[in-house]
N, C-alpha and C positions, 0 to 999 in steps of 0.2 A: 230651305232658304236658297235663292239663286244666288248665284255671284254673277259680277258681273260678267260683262261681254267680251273681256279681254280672256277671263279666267275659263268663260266656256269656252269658246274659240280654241285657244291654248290645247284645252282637253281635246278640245276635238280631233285638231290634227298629232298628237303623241298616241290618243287609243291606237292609232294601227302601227306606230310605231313599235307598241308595247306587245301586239299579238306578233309581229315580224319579229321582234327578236327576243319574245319565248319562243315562238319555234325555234329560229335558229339556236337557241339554246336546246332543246329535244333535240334536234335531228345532228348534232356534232355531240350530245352527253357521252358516248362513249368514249370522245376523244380528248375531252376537254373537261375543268371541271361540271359541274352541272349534271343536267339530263331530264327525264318526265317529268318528275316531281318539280324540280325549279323553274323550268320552263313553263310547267302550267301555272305555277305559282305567279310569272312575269306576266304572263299571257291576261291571270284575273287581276293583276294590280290595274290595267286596263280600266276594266269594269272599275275598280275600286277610285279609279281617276274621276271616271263621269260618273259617279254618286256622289263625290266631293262636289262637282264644277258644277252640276246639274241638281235639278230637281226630280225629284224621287220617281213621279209619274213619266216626266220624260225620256227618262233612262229605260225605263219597263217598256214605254214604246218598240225602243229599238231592240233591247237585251232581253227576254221571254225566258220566266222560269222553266214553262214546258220545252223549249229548246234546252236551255241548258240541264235542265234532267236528261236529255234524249242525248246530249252530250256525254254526261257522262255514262250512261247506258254504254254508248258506241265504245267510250274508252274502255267499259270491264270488258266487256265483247270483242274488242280489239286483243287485249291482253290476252283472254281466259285462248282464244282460238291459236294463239302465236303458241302458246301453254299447251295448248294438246296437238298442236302441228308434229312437235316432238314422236308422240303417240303414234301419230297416222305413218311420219317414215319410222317406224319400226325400233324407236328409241325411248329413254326414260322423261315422264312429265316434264316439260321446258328446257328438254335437251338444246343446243344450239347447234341442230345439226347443216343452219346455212353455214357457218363457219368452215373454213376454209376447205373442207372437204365438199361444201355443197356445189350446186350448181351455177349460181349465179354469185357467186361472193366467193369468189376463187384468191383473193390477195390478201396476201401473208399482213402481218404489221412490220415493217420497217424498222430493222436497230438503228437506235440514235435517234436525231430528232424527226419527230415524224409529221410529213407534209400534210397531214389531215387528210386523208385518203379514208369517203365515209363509206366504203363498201367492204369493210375489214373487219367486220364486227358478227357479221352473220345476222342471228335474228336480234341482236340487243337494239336496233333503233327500232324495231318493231313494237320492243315492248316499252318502249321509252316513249312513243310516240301513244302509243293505246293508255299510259300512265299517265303522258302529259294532258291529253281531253278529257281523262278523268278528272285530275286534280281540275283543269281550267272548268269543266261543270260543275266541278262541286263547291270547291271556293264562289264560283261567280253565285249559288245557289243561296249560300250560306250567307255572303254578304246581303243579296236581294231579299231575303227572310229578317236579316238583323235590321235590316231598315226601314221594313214594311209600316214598321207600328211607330215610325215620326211620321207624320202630318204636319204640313206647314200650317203654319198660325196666319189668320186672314187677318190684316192691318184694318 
């Protein structure tokens, strides 16, 4: 069933409000509450917006189950490689060897309150991020399958 034109509309412009700030939610989880998991979760309520506001086939136009599998692909992919990165410098599986002895993530975390400085965590946005494209494929997956089998009724 459509709604109307106020209700798509609406939808239209929050979906990318919804995937900006799941990411921002992945890419600060270390610092803040949150992280992959909730972020992806923000990211598919997106999707979960325009299958309420829309109709079923025009959602699939835009949002492609075979993308969102390759999504989540990329997310285990992302993870498993952040996961054996560990391995390759010469440390234990998902060691966190950017952490503050690595090369590029040299900053301590700050006692007290801390100014959100997101280069202080080593590999954890890495994996927060390879978590969050999982979870946002595979929610987005899961929804697009639960919905498959409504057809709208012809008046």
């Amino acid at each position: 069933m459509k709604m109307t034109k106020i209700v798509r509309t609406t939808a239209d412009l929050f979906f990318p409000f919804c995937l900006v700030f799941g990411l921002y939610v992945v890419v600060h989880g270390h610092l803040t509450p949150g992280g992959g998991f909730q972020g992806g979760a923000v990211m598919a309520t997106g999707t979960a917006l325009l299958l309420v506001a829309r109709a079923y086939d025009d959602v699939t136009g835009r949002i492609r189950k075979g993308a969102m599998k390759a999504c989540e692909a990329a997310g285990l992919l992302i993870f498993l490689c952040a996961g054996f990165s560990g391995l390759f410098a010469g440390r234990p599986f998902m060691a966190n060897w950017l952490a503050p002895a690595g090369q590029w993530f040299r900053t301590f975390v700050a006692h007290g309150p801390n100014p959100g400085d997101l280069n202080t965590a080593g590999l954890l946005p890495l994996l927060n991020f390879g978590v969050g494209i999982e979870v946002l494929g595979g929610l987005t997956v899961i929804l697009l399958y639960m919905l498959s089998g409504i057809k709208e009724e012809k008046k």
